[in-house]
C-alpha positions, -999 to +999 in steps of 0.1 A: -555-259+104-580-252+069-578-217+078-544-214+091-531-228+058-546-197+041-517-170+057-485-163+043-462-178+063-478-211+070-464-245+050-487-256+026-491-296+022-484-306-010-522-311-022-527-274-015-492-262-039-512-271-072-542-252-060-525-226-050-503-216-079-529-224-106-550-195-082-521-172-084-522-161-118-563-156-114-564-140-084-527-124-088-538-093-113-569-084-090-546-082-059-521-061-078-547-044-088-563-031-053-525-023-038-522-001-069-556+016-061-546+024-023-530+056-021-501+060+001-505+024+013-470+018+013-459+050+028-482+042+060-470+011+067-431+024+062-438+051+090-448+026+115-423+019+142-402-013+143-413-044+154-390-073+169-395-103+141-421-117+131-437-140+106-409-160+088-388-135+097-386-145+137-364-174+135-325-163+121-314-197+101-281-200+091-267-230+070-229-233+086-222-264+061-234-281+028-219-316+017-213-322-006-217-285-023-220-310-057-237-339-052-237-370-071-261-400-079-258-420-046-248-388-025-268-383+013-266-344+015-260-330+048-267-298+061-262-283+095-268-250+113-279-231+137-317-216+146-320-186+167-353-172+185-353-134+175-389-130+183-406-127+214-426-159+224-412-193+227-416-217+200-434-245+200-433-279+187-406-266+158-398-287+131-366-283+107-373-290+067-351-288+035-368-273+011-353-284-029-365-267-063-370-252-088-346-257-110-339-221-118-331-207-153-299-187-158-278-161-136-303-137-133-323-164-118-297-170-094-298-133-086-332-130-079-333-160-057-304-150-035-320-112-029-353-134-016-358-127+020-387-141+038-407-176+030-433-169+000-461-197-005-464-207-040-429-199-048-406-216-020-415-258-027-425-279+000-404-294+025-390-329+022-405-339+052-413-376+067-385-390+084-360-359+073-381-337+093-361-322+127-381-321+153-375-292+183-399-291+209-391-260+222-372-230+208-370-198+240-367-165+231-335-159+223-318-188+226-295-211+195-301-245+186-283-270+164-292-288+140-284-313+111-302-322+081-291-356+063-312-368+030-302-391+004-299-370-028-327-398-045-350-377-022-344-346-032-363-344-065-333-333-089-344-341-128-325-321-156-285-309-150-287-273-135-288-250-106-319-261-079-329-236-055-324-248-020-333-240+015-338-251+051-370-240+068-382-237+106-419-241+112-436-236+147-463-222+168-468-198+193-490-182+222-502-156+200-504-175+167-510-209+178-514-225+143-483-242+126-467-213+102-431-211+086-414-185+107-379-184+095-363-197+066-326-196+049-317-201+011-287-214-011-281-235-044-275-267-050-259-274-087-269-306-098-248-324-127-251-364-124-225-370-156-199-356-169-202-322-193-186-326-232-189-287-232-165-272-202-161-238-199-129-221-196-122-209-159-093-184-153-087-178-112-063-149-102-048-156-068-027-126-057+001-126-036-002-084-024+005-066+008+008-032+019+043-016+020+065-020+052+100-012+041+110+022+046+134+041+024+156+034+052+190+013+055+213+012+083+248+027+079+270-007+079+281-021+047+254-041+038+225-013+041+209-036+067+170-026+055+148-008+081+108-019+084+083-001+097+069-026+119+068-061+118+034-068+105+048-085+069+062-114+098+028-122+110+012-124+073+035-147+063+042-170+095+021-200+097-012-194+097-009-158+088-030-146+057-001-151+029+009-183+044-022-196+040-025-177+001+007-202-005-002-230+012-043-234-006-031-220-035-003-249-039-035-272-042-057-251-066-052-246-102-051-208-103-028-180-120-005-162-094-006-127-094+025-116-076+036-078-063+075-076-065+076-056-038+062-084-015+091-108-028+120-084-023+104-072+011+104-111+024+138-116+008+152-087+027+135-102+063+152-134+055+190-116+060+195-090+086+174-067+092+158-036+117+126-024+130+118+008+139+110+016+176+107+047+181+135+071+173+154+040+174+156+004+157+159-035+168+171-061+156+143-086+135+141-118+145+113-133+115+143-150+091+133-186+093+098-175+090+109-155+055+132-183+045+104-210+049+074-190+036+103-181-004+108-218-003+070-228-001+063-200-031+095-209-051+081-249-050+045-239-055+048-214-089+082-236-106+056-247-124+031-227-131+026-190-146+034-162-123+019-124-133+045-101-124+023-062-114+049-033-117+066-030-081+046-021-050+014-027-077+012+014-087-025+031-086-029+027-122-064+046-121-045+077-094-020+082-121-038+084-152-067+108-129-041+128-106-007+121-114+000+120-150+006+155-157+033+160-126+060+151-141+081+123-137+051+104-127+052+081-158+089+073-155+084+062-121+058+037-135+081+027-161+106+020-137+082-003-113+075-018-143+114-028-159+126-037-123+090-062-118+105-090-141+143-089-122+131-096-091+106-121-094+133-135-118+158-133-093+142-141-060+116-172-075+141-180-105+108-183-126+105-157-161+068-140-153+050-125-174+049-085-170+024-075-201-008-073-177-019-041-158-048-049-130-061-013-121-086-012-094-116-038-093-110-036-127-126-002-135-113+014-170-116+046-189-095+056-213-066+073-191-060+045-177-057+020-201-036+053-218-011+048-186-017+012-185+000+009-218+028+036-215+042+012-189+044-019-212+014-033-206-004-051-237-032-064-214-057-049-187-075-065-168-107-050-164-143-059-152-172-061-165-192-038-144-168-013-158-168-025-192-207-033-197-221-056-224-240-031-244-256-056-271-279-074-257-261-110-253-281-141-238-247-149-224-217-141-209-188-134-237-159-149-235-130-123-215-108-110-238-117-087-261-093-064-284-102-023-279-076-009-300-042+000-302-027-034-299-044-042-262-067-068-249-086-059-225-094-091-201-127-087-187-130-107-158-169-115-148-184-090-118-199-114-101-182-139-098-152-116-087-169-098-060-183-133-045-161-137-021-160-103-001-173-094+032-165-110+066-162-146+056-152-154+087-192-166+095-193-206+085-230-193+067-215-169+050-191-188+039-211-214+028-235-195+010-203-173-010-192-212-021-229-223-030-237-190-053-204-192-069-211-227-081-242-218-092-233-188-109-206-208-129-234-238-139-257-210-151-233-195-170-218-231-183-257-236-193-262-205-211-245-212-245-234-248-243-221-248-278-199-223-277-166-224-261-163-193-237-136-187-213-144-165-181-118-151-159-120-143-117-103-113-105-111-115-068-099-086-044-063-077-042-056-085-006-081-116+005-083-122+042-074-159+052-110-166+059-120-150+020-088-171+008-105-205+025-135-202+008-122-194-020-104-225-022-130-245-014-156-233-040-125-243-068-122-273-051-159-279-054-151-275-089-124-305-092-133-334-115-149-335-149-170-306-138-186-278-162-156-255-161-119-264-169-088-246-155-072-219-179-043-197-171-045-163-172-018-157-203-043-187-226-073-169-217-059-137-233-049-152-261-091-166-268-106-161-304-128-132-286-170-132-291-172-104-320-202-096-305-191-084-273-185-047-264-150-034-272-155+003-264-137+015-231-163+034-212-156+076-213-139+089-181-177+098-166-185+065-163-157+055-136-172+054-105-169+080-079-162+059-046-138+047-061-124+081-073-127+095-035-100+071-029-075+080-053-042+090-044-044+132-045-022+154-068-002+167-040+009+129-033+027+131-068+039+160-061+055+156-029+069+127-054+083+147-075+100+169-049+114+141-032+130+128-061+143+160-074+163+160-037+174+126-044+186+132-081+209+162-069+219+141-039+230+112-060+251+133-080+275+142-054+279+103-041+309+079-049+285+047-046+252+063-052+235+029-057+236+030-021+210+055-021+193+055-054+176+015-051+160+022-018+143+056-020+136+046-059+118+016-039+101+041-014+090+062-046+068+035-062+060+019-027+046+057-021+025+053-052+012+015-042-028+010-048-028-005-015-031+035+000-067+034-010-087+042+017-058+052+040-051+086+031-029+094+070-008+065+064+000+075+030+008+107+037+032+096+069+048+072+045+057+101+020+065+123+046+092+095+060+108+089+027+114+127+024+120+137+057+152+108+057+165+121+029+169+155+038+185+139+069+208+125+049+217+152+028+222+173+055+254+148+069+267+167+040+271+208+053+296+238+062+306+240+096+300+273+113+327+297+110+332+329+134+338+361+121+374+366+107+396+399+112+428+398+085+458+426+087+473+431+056+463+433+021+459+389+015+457+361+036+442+329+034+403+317+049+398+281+057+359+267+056+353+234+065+331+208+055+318+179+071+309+146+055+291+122+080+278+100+057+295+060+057+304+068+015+328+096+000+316+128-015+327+140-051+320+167-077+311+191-052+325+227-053+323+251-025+316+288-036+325+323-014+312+350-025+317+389-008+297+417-012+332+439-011+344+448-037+372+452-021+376+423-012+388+399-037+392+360-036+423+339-055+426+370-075+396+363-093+368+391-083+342+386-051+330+352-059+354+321-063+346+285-063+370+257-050+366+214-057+353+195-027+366+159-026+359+143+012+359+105+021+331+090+039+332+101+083+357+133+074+360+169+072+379+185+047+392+222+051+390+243+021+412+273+018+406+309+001+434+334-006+426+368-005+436+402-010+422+433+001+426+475-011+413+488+015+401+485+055+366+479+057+340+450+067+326+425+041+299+399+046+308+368+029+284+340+020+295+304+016+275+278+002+278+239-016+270+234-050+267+207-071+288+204-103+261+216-126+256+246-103+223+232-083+226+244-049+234+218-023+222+226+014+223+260+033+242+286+027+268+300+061+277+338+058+301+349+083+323+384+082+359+398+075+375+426+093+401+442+070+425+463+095+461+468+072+490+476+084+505+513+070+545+524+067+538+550+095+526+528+119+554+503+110+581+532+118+565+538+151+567+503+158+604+502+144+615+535+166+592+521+199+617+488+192+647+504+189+639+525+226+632+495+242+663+481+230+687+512+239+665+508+277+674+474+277+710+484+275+712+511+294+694+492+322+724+463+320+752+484+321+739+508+347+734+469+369+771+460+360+784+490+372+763+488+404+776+451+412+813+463+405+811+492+429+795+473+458+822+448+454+846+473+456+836+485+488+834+449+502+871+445+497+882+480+509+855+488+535+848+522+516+812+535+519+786+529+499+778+553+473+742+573+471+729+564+438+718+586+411+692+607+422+678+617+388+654+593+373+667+576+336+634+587+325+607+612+327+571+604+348+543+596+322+529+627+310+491+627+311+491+649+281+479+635+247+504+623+229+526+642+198+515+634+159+520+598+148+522+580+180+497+551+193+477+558+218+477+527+242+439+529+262 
């Protein structure tokens, strides 16, 4: 065992730790020293092939729970996990330790220690050991053992207030190594603060209330626009147990400031009426009220107290606009307009006044287009972060948040990492775990750095936490409960902090954002397909005799099309976009000229009717319908070859507008027929039909005359030529004289085959 004790890996007793870290620093610079000296050392070891574990590497440890994650005087800690054999030999004989200390020194302490992989004599502190100790005869290849550690925290070594490094440690042997060595080992913190602190810092916790868009820009056609979703997905979030259930329901326990999306909050309040899904070409009914009803009710009692952030509607890709939208234009007034109808919804819907002064661009990153857009919408604060807006000076300490960087704004810096703790797949219990430990510690260290000064830090997690993120979030401010080292600050107090003059107010230049996030910007032709789709509705509108119908839904669709939450999902963005527009056209289309056939007039005027169609539920107004020939001889309402005529048409009716028209001359003319608005914008297709002129001349109306006038003279020649038959043959009758021969010359000559004489018709 003298020998073993000597290899990395293998637990030292505690009369060996003294000896071995006063021999580190002598023989530490002649070691260096030789590695330095081997050429391409490093390189030959990273080209050989992959081993299954090994060393303290061979046993996985995970810690699945820590209690309490802040001890007190009198406390028994318990911790429990799960060991599995990665290597390829059983274990023998393993024995489960908790390993406590050093107390480390400040957040880049904390950093170091949680990058540590791997147990490293000297540097990792001996286990508790004795009766603590968890014995496992036998750990197989492969297989997962329990296990539970429970010591009294008077064991545990804990001096000074601070953060302790802590850890759980499997030891064992082998076939192949049969000497007891460390072989897997798992670390975490343990904040240690046995009375209460005079100096708290300030602690400011966003919890956001965001989802992705499901309402589409379309309503049924019944009275009360009966709103249309795209899928039912916004039921399952909310429903109990869904992810924004559980946002309400922790969050009702937690002091935090509520970041709420308007959009989400006019999207549940239009699932708690009536409302469709599509399916298809088709919709069905919804069925998720009582679940919308419950889940506003739980919200309303949870924030009538507290402060409520109100983001622009559909929370707008501040950092798209300012990069790829802000020079298509009407991009800007959209965001305006998210921003004015933010405040009347939340009003309305959670009857609480929020505040709407705070723009939250992506994970916080800033240049100086966006904090340019931030502020054109109203915005007097921006919530940054400060991997985006770096301490540049050299502070032992974290500054407080907000900090002033010109033109009237505060920028509110919430800290990096304590903002990113809580991503990845917290779904692990040792994840988990370790996300709740690390943020305690981190917040100590920071408490620690500057104890005199009164600093007030702010958390911006991730806009859309998963439930399991959302659980462990709540349970590391839980841990912080009590006369800890931080105190609870809303997000409009922290703003208003006496900022550290020493901290960096200079927004980092437009270089400095960083490119994956850039890749996932919204692209120009997404604002532009914006901009078409809102010039279609603006002309639309026009035309309307209740164009709110219209206007507040697609005006929705237009800043739900611009929504932050289309990072990353560039398809669905598009397909949204595409929906919006492609409904609007359909609707503008219920608006159109029937088809006409082509139209033959005799004379010089007569009248051509045009219809138009109107299938939409509303009326249509200040709409005028314009002919225009390319005859000159042709001529409509005596007013030259274009004319123009009001169209007026109530909602499921046609209307049929009527032309007079003259004509000089036979002849053919194409005419053209199309809808314009009033201010001459051109309103669906245009229909072009033609006119046959054939007139009617004085010789051919004397032919017709004298053709007339035979047929009468036939006519009466032909009756009295009968009436004298029928008197004759009843003459006979009476006297029994013979019947008469009749006229053996025909009244009329055989049709000639010869052409006709000048001025008749020939009949063919």
């Amino acid at each position: 065992m003298a020998e073993a004790a000597d290899f990395q890996g293998m637990r030292p007793s505690p009369a060996r730790r003294w000896l071995r870290r006063t021999a580190s620093a002598v023989l530490g610079a002649p070691l260096l020293a030789a590695l330095l000296a081997v050429p391409g050392a490093g390189a030959a070891e990273a080209a050989e092939p992959v081993k299954a574990p090994s060393g303290s590497r061979t046993v996985d440890v995970s810690l699945d729970t820590l209690s309490p994650s802040v001890p007190a005087e009198g406390d028994t800690l318990t911790v429990s996990g799960t060991l599995t054999n990665k290597g390829r030999e059983t274990i023998d004989k393993a024995e489960v330790d908790l390993l406590v200390g050093p107390r480390l020194s400040g957040r880049g302490e904390v950093d170091d220690a949680a990058k540590r992989t791997g147990y490293l004599p000297g540097v990792d502190p001996a286990a508790i050991g004795g009766t603590y100790t968890v014995k496992v005869p036998k750990l197989r290849k492969g297989i997962s053992q329990d296990f539970t550690l429970a010591v009294p925290v008077s064991k545990l070594g804990l001096d000074d207030p601070g953060v302790y490094q802590l850890g759980v440690s499997v030891s064992g042997r082998t076939a192949t190594a049969p000497y007891e060595a460390v072989l897997g080992i798992e670390r975490s913190f343990l904040p240690w603060q046995p009375g209460g602190s005079d100096s708290r810092t300030g602690l400011t916790f966003l919890w956001p209330l965001i989802a992705s868009p499901h309402v589409t820009a379309e309503t049924a056609s019944d009275e009360q626009q009966t709103p249309v979703f795209a899928d039912d997905g916004l039921a399952e979030e909310i429903a109990p147990g869904g992810r924004l259930a559980q946002m309400v329901s922790l969050g009702s326990q937690l002091p935090v400031t509520w970041v709420v999306d308007p959009d989400l909050l006019a999207s549940v309040a239009a699932m708690a009426g009536t409302y469709e899904i599509k399916s298809g070409d088709t919709t069905v009914p919804g069925r998720n009220q009582d679940v919308a009803k419950q889940w506003l009710t739980d919200l309303e009692k949870v924030v009538k107290d507290g402060k409520v952030i109100a983001l622009p509607f559909a929370d707008p890709d501040l950092a798209s606009i300012a990069h790829r939208g802000r020079k298509v234009s009407g991009t800007l007034s959209h965001l305006q307009n998210a921003s004015t109808v933010a405040a009347t919804t939340v009003e309305t819907i959670l009857h609480v006044k929020p505040s709407t002064d705070f723009a939250w661009p992506v994970n916080g990153a800033v240049d100086p287009s966006i904090v340019d857009v931030a502020t054109s919408a109203g915005a007097d604060h921006v919530i940054a972060r400060s991997d985006s807006l770096r301490e540049t000076g050299g502070l032992p300490y974290t500054p407080t948040a907000a900090r002033p960087i010109g033109g009237g704004t505060t920028a509110v810096v919430a800290d990096a990492r304590l903002s990113t703790m809580f991503e990845g797949d917290m779904s692990r219990a040792d994840a988990s775990t370790l996300a709740v430990q690390k943020f305690l510690a981190q917040t100590l260290a920071l408490s620690e750095q500057a104890p005199d000064k009164a600093r007030s830090i702010v958390v911006a997690p991730q806009r859309m936490p998963t439930t399991a993120q959302a659980q462990t979030m709540a349970r590391a401010l839980q841990a912080l409960s009590g006369n800890r080292w931080t105190k609870p600050v809303e997000l409009v107090t922290a703003a208003d902090v006496k900022p550290d003059p020493r901290a960096n107010t200079k927004v980092p230049g437009s270089a400095s954002y960083p490119k994956k996030l850039r890749k996932q910007e919204l692209p120009t032709q997404a604002f532009e397909d914006i901009r078409t789709t809102q010039g279609s509705l603006d002309s639309f509108q026009t035309i309307l005799t209740q164009p709110e119908r219209v206007v507040t839904p697609f005006g929705n669709a237009v800043n739900r099309s611009m929504s932050t939450s289309w990072r990353g999902r560039p398809l669905e963005a598009q397909l949204y976009r595409d929906g919006v527009s492609t409904y609007l056209e359909s609707l503008t289309n219920e608006v159109q000229l029937i088809e006409k056939s082509d139209v033959t007039l005799s004379g010089r005027s007569a009248t051509i009717p045009v219809t138009v169609q109107n299938k939409l539920v509303q009326g249509v107004d200040r709409l005028v319908l314009r002919l225009k020939s390319d005859n000159i001889r042709l001529k409509f309402n005596d007013d030259g070859t274009v004319a123009e005529l009001p169209v007026r048409i109530a909602g499921g009716h046609s209307q049929s507008v009527k032309f007079d028209t003259a004509t000089s001359a036979n002849g053919r003319a194409q005419v053209t027929a199309r809808l314009f608005t009033e201010d001459g914008t051109p309103y669906g297709k245009e229909m072009t039909f033609t006119v046959k002129v054939s007139e009617v001349t004085p010789t051919v109306l004397l032919v017709i005359a004298g053709g007339l006038l035979l047929l009468v003279l036939a006519g009466v020649r032909m009756y009295t030529h009968r009436k004298r038959t029928v008197a004759s043959d009843t003459a006979d009758g009476d006297g029994g004289e013979p019947e008469q021969p009749s006229d053996p010359t025909p009244d009329t000559d055989p049709e000639s085959g010869a052409p006709p004489g000048t001025g008749e018709k020939v009949d063919r």
